[in-house]
C-alpha positions in Angstrom: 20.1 -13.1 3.3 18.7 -16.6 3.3 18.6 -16.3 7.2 17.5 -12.6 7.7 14.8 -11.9 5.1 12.6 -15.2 6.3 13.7 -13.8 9.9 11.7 -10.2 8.8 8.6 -11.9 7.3 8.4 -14.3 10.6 8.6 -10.9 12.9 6.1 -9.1 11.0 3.5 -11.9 10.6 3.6 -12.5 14.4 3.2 -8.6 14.7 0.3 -8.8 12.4 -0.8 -11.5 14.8 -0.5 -10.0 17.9 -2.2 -7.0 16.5 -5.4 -9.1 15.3 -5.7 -10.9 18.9 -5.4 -7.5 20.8 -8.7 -5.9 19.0 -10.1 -9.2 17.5 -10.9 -7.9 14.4 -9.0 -8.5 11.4 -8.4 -5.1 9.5 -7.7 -7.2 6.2 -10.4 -8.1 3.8 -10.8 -11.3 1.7 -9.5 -9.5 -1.4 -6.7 -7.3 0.3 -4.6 -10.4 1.3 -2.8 -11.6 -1.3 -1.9 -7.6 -2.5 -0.6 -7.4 1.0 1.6 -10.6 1.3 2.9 -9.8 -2.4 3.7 -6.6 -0.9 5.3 -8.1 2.6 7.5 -9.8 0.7 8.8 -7.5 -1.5 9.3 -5.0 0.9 11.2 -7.6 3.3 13.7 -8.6 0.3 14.3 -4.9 -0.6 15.1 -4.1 2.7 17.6 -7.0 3.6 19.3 -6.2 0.3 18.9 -2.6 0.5 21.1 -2.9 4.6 23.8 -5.9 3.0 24.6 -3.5 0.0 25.0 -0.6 2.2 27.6 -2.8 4.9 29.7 -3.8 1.2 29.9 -0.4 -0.1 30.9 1.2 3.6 33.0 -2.2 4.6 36.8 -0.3 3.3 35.7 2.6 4.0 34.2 4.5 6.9 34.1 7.9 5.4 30.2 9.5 4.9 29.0 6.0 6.7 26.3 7.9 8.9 24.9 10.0 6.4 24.0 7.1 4.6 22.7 5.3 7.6 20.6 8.2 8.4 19.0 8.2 4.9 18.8 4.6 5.4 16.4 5.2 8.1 14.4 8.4 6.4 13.7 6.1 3.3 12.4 3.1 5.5 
């Protein structure tokens, strides 16, 4: 987790990036930033935590694996 949730923040940021230098103008205001990183992060965290407790719980067990992986990827 200390590898792959700074991994997620550094992918999105450049996305952000890349977005902003393709239409060169920022869709963020001045007072929407910090709401938006706060949120960033949080989601980031949740997410990496969210996929490491779904590998422990299914890591003996196989059984119901992909319906949980599908709701996995309906919920993010």
């Amino acid at each position: 987790a200390l590898v792959d949730i700074p991994l997620f923040w550094t992918l999105f940021c450049l996305m952000f990036g890349i977005v902003v230098l393709v239409s060169r103008i920022c869709p963020l205001t001045a007072d929407s930033i910090l709401p938006l990183i706060i949120c960033i992060m949080g989601y980031g965290a949740s997410l990496v935590l969210l996929v490491y407790l779904i590998a422990f719980k299914f890591r003996r067990r196989r059984s119901n694996c992909y319906i949980w992986c599908l709701i996995f990827i309906l919920v993010s």
